[in-house]
C-alpha positions in Angstrom: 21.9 -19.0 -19.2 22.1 -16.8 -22.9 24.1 -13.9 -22.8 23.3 -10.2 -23.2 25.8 -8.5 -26.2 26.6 -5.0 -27.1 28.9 -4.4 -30.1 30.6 -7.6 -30.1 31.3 -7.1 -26.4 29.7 -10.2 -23.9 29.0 -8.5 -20.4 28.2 -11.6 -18.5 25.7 -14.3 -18.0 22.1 -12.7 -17.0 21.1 -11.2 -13.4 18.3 -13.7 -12.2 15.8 -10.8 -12.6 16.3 -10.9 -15.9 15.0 -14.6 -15.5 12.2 -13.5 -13.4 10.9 -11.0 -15.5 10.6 -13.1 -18.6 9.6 -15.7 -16.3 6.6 -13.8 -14.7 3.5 -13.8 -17.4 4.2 -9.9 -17.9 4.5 -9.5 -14.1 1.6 -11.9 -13.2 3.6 -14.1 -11.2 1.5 -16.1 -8.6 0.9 -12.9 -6.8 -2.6 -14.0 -6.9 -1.9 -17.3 -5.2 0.6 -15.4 -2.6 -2.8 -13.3 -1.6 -4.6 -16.5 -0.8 -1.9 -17.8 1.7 -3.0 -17.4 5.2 0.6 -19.1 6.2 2.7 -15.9 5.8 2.0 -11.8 6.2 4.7 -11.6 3.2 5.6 -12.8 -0.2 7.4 -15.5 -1.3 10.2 -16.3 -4.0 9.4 -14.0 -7.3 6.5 -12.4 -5.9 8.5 -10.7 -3.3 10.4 -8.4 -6.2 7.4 -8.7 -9.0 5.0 -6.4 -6.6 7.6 -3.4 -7.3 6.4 -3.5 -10.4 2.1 -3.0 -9.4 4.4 0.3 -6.8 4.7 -1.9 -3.8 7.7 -2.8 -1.6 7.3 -5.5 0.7 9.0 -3.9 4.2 8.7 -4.8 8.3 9.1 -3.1 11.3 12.8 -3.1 11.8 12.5 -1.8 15.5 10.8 -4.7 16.8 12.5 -7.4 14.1 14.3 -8.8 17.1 11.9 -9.1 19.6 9.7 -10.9 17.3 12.4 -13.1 16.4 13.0 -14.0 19.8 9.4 -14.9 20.0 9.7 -17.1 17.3 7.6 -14.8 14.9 8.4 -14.0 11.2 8.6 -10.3 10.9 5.8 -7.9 11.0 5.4 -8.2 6.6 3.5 -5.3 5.2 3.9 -3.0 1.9 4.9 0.3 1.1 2.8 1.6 -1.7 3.9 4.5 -3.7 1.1 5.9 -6.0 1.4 7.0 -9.9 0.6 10.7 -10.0 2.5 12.5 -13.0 3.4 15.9 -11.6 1.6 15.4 -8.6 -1.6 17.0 -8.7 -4.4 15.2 -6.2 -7.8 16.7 -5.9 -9.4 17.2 -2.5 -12.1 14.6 -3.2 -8.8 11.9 -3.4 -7.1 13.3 -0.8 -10.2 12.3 1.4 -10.0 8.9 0.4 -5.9 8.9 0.8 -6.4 9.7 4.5 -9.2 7.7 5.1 -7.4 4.3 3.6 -4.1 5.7 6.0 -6.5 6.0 9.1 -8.1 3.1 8.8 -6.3 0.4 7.2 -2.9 1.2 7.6 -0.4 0.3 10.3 1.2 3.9 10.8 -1.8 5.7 9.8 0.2 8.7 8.0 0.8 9.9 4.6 4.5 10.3 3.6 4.9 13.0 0.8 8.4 11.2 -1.4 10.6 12.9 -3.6 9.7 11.2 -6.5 6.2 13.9 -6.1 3.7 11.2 -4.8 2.2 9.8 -2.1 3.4 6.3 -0.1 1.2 4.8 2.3 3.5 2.6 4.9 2.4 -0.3 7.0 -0.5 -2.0 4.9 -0.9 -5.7 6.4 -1.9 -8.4 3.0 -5.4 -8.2 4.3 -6.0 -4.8 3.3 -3.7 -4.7 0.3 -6.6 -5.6 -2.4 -8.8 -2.9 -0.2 -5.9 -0.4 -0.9 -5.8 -1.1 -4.9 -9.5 -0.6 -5.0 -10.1 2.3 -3.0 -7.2 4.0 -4.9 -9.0 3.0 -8.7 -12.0 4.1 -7.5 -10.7 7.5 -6.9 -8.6 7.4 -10.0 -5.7 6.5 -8.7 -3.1 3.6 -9.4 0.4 2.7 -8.7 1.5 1.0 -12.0 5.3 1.0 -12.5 6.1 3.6 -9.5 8.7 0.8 -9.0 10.5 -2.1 -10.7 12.5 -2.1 -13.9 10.3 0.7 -15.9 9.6 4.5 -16.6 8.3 5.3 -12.9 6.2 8.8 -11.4 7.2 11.3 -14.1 8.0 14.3 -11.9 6.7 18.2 -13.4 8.2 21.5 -11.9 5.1 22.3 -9.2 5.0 26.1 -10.6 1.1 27.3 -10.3 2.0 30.4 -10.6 2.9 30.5 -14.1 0.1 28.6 -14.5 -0.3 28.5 -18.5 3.1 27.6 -19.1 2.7 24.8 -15.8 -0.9 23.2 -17.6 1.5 23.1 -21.0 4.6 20.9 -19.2 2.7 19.0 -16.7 0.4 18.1 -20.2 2.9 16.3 -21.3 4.4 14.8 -18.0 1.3 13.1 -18.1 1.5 12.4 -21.4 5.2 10.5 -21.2 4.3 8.8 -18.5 0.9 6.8 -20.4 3.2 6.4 -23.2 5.9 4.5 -21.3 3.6 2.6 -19.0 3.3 -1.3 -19.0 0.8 -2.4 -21.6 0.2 -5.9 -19.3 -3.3 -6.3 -17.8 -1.7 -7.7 -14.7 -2.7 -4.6 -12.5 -6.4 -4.8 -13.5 -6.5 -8.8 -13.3 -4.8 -8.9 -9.9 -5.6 -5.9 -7.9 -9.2 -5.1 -9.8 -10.4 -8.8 -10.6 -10.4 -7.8 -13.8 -11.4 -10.2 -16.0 -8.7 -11.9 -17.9 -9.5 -11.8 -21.9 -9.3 -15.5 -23.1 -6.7 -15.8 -26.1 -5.4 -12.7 -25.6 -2.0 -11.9 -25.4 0.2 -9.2 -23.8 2.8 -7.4 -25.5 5.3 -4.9 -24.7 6.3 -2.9 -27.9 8.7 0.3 -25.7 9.5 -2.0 -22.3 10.0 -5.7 -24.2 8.8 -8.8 -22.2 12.2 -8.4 -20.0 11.3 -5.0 -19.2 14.2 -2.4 -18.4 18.0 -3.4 -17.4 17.2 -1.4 -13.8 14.8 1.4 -12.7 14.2 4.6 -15.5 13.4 8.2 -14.0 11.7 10.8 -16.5 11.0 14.4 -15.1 9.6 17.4 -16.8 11.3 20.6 -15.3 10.3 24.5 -15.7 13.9 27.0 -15.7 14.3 28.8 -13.6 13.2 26.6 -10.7 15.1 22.9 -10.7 13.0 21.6 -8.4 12.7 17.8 -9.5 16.8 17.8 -9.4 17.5 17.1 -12.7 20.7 16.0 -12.8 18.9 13.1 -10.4 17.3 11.5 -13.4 17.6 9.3 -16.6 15.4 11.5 -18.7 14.6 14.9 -18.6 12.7 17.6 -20.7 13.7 21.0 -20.2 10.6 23.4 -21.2 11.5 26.4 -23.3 9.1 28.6 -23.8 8.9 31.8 -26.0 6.1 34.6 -25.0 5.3 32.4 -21.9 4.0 29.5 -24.8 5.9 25.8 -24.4 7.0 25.4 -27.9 9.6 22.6 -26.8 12.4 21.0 -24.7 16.2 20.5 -24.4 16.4 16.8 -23.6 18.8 16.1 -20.9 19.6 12.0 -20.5 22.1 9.9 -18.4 21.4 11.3 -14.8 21.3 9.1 -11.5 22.5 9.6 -7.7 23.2 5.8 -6.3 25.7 4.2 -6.2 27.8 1.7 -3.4 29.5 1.4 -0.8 33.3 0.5 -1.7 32.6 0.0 -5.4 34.6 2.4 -7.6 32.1 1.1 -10.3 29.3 3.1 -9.2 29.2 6.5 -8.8 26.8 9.0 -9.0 26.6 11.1 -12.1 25.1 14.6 -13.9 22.9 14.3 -17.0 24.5 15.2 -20.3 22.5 17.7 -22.4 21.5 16.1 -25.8 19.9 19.3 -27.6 16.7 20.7 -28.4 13.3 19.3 -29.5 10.1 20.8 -30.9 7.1 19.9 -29.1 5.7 17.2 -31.5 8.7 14.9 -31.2 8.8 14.6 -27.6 7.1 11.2 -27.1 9.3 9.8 -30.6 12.4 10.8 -28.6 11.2 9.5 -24.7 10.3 6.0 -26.3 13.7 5.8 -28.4 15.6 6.6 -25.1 14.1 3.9 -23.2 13.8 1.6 -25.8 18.1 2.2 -26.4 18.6 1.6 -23.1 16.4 -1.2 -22.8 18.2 -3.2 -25.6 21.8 -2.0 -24.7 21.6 -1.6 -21.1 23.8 -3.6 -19.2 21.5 -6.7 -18.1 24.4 -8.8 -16.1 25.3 -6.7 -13.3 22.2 -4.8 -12.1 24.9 -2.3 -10.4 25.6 -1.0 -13.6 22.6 -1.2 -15.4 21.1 2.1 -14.9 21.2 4.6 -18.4 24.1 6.6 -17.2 26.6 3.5 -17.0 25.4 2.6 -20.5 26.0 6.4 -21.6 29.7 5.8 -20.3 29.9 2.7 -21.4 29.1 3.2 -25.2 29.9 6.8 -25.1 27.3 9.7 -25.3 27.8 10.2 -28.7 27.3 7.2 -30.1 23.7 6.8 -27.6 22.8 10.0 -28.8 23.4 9.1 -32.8 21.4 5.6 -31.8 18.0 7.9 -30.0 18.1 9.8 -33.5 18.0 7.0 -35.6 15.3 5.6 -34.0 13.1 8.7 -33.5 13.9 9.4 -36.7 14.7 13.1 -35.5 17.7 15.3 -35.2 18.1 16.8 -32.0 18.9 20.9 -32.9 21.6 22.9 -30.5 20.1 23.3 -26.8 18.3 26.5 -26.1 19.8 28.8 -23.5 18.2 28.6 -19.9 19.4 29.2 -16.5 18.9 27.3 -13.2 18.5 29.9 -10.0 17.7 27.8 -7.1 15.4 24.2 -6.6 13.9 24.6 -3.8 9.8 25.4 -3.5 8.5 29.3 -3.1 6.8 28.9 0.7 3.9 30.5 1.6 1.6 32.6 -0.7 1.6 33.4 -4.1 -0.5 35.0 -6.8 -0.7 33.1 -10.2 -1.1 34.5 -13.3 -4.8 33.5 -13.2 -5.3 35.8 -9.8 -5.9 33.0 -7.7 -3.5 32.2 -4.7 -1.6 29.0 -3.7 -0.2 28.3 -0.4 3.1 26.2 -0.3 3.5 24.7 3.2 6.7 23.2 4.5 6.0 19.3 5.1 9.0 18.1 7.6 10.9 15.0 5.3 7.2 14.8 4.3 5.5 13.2 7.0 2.1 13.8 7.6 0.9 12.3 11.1 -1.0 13.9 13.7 0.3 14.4 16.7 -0.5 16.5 20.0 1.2 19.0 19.0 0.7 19.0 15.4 -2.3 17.5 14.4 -1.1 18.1 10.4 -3.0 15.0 8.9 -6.3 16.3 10.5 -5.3 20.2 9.5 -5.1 19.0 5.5 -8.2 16.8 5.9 -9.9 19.4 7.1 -8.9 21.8 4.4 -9.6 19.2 1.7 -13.5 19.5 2.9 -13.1 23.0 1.7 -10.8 23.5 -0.7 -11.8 24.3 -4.5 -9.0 24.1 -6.4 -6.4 21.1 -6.5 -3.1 19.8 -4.0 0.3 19.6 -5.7 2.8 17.4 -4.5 6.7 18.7 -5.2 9.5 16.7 -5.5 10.5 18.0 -2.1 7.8 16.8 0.2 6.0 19.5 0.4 2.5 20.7 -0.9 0.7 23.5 -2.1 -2.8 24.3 -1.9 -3.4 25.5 -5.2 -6.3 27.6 -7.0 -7.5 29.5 -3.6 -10.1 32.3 -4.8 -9.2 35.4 -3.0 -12.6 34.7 -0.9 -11.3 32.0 0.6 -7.6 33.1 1.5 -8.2 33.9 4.8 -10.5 30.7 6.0 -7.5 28.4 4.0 -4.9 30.0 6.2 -6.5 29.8 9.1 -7.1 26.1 8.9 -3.6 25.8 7.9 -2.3 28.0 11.1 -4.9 26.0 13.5 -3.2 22.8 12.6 0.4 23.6 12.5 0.5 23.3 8.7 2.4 26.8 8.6 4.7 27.3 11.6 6.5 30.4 11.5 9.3 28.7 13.9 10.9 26.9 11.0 14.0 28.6 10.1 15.2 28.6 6.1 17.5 26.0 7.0 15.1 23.6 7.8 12.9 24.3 5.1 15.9 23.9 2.4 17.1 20.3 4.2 15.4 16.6 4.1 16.0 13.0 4.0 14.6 9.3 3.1 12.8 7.7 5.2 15.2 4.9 6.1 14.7 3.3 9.6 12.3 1.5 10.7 10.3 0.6 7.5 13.3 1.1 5.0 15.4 -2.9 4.5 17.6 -1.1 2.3 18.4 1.7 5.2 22.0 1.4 7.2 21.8 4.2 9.0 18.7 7.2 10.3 17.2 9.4 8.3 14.2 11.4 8.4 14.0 10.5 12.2 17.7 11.8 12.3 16.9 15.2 10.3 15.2 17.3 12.5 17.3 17.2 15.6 20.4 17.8 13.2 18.8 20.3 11.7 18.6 21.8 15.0 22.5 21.7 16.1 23.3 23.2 12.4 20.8 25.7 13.0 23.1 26.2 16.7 26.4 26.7 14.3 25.0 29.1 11.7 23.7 31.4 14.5 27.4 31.4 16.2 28.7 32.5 13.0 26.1 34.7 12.5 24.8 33.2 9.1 21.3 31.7 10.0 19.5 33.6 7.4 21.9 32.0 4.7 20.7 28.4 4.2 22.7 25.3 3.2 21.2 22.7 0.9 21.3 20.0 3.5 20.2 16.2 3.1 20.5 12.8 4.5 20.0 9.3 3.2 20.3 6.1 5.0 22.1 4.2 2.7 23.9 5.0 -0.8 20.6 4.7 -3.4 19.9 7.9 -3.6 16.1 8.7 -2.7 16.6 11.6 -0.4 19.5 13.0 -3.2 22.0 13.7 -1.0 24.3 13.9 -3.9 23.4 17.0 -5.0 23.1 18.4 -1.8 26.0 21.5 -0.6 26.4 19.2 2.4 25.2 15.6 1.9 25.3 12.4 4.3 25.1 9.2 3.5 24.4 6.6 5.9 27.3 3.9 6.7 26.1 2.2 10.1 24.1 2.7 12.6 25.2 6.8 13.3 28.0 6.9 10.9 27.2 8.6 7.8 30.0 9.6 5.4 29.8 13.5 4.7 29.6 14.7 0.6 30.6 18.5 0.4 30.3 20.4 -2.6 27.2 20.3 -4.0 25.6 24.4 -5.5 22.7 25.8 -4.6 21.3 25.3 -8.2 21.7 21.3 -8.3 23.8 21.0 -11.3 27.0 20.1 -9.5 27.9 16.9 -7.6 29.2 16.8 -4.1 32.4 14.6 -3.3 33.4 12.4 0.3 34.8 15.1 2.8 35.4 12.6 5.4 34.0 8.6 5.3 32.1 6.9 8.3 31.8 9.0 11.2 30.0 10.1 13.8 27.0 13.2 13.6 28.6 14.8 16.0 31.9 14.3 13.7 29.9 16.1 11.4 29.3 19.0 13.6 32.2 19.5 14.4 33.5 19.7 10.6 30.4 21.8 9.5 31.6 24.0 12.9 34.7 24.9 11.3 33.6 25.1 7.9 30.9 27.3 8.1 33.0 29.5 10.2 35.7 30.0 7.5 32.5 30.7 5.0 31.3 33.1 7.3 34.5 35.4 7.3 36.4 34.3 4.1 32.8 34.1 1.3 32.4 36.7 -1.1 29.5 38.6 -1.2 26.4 36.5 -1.7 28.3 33.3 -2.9 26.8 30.4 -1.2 28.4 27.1 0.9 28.7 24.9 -1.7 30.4 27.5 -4.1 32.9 28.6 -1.4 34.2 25.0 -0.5 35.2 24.6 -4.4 36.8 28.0 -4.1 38.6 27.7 -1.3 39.9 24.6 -2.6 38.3 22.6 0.1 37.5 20.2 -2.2 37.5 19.5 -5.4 34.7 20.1 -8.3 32.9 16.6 -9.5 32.0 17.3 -13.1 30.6 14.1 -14.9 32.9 11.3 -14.7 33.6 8.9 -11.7 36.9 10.4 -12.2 35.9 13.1 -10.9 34.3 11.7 -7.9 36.5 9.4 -7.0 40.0 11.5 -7.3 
């Protein structure tokens, strides 16, 4: 097996998906052949990893895994599909279409709202998974590279309130994420029987035929609201504006939140700044930040392969002097901006343009009808309305964006009727979520989003003892150390260990630019509780005025500040 070099320096004989990449017929596989087999409900050998790369994740039922096995069945195989929407914005006309597919051909029938500002359908059985790429295309709507070893979902600040300045950045989210995409026409041929062009032949001239070393994150993000977590993410553009015009970016590059279990190798990690850009060379410096990372990314051990392991590896300096030379542009001293807070402006507010957007509070994201809350019937039924678009944010909610005045009143009494705004939710819930973990997660260890909401609830219990339940704490949970529900750069983050043991991450700020660090390592929630008990009470009588949770437990000297290094994080 060849060996990948950097500077003289051999890292190690290739991961096999480096084999399996160049292997695949840019990502054709025998997915095709895999379809036709009426033997299994999953995929089989290559296939089961190439799908990631058309946004699917082959998953099963975890909470009935055993009984099946007992009954000598192969686990309940479906997909999770996770659709490309740069920025997030989804008409009314596809959201129709979105619930229908749910409803009718999915296993779960919801709609779960990610952090990475999309849309996943869970629970889609290999019958229906052609169905599901074709409904989706016909409605303008794919899900190329929203996983696998390549630029996924470029995220964009959901601000429509600004909306000028918004139609400027998300512009050129969309814009990034065309210009990074797969050039392979295995999507079309595969999903959309497309036709395949007879002496043709792909190329790859930004991703190469291996692809990237591991997955690539890109966001677009509008100071002061860092509400796609920056600090979360390989690549980032900053907007500066100047008399409310974009006229460029401060490129931030090196970001990333996973990391595991009992390896001091990985760690999670803030974003070093790189400087400023105009406008015109923001696509000349995206590609030559993938394409350094693509040749000098760590391609033996795929738990150091992600861009910020290379940054430390190499040294930011020297990957910085390397994205120059290859744009052929000098990045200029970073602008000043200022981060306030990253979470999303509920309920209503006035644009710029005097129309009105509505911001509802989607629990970990879950849309599902139940007795109580019927919420995937409520936005159905505002879709057949509505007149302006949906936007998606990067914390699982969405806003109903572009409401004439005319039609405030009917849009928020649909939204009321439904349970789509419930004035019961305290500020703590709304500024707390997780992954989705158990069932359909096979990455998840512990619970997550069906965790949240009755822990939510017995935090809720401690800040009203203390007397501080109108001061919320950035709070969020993931099942298992990769990151997707970022608890690591949460003020109070959990990561799941076991079945309910989580270990407990303190010390994140309320503006995400600060990493938390282990408090206490695999215990119990009510463990938890009881810590969080005490802590909160000692913020409640010892905080100075308006200084949040996270802020006081570096103060206090609870624990210590994480910076950048694993250092840091591990001292």
């Amino acid at each position: 097996m060849s060996e990948q070099k950097f500077a003289g320096d051999t890292l190690g004989p290739l991961a096999d998906n480096e084999r399996l990449k160049e292997q695949s017929d840019y990502l054709r596989g025998t997915i095709d052949q895999d379809l036709q087999d009426p033997i299994t409900g999953g995929f089989t050998d290559d296939n089961f990893q190439l799908i990631r790369f058309h946004g699917m994740y082959q998953q099963d039922d975890r909470d009935i895994r055993a009984e099946r096995q007992k009954q000598k069945l192969e686990p309940l195989h479906n997909v999770m599909l996770r659709a490309r929407m740069p920025g997030g914005i989804i008409t009314p006309q596809q959201w129709l279409a979105i619930d229908k597919f749910a409803r009718e051909s999915s296993l779960y029938g919801s709609i779960r709202l990610t952090t990475r500002q999309t849309f996943q359908f869970h629970g889609v059985l290999k019958p229906n998974i052609k169905l599901m790429h074709q409904t989706l295309n016909e409605y303008g709507i794919d899900s190329i590279a929203t996983a696998g070893d390549v630029n996924r979902n470029v995220l964009c600040t959901s601000n429509p309130v600004e909306s000028e300045l918004h139609q400027q950045a998300y512009d050129w989210a969309k814009r990034i994420s065309e210009h990074l995409l797969p050039k392979t026409r295995a999507y079309a041929e595969i999903w959309l029987d497309g036709e395949k062009v007879e002496g043709s032949q792909d190329k790859e001239p930004i991703l190469g035929e291996r692809y990237l070393p591991r997955k690539f994150k890109t966001t677009v993000v509008i100071p002061p609201q860092n509400d796609v977590d920056v600090h979360a993410n390989d690549l980032n553009f900053v907007a500066i504006a100047e008399n409310g015009q974009l006229i460029g970016f401060n490129v931030l590059v090196g970001g990333g939140l996973a990391m595991t279990h009992g390896d001091t190798n990985t760690y999670p990690r803030r974003a070093d700044d790189f400087g400023f850009i105009p406008l015109e060379h923001t696509l000349q410096i995206a590609e030559a930040v993938v394409t350094t990372q693509r040749d000098w990314g760590n391609r033996s051990n795929r738990k150091n392969a992600k861009t910020k392991y290379t940054l430390d590896r190499v040294g930011a300096d020297v990957f910085k002097a390397e994205v120059e030379k290859r744009a052929g542009v000098s990045f200029a001293p970073s602008r000043p901006y200022t981060f306030t807070g990253r979470g999303d402006r509920l309920g209503w507010t006035k644009g710029i343009d005097g129309k009105y957007h509505l911001a509802l509070f989607i629990e970990n994201g879950r849309l599902r009808d139940t007795p109580e809350k019927p919420l995937k019937t409520g936005m159905a039924e505002i879709a057949k309305v509505h007149q302006g678009d949906f936007r998606m944010t990067a914390n699982q909610n969405l806003i109903i964006a572009g409401i004439p005045e005319a039609q405030k009143d009917e849009i928020e009494a649909l939204a009321r009727r439904y349970r789509l705004i419930d004035d019961e939710h305290s500020v703590q819930r709304t500024n707390s979520m997780a992954c989705v973990a158990f069932p359909t997660c096979p990455l998840a260890m512990a619970e997550a989003e069906r965790f949240l909401p009755d822990f939510v609830t017995e935090v809720e219990k401690i800040q009203q003892k203390h007397q501080v339940q109108d001061d919320p704490i950035v709070l969020r949970v993931t099942g298992c150390p990769n990151g997707c529900g970022r608890a690591m750069l949460a003020e109070v983050g959990l990561v799941g260990k076991a079945p309910g043991r989580y270990n407990l991450h303190l010390g994140g700020n309320w503006e995400g630019t600060r990493i938390p660090k282990m408090y206490k390592e695999n215990i119990t929630d009510r463990q938890i509780l009881e810590e969080l008990d005490q802590l909160i009470g000692r913020w409640a009588t010892e905080r100075e005025p308006g200084e949040h949770f996270g802020d006081f437990l570096i103060r206090g000297e609870v624990i210590a500040p994480v910076h950048v290094s694993k250092r840091d994080f591990y001292a």
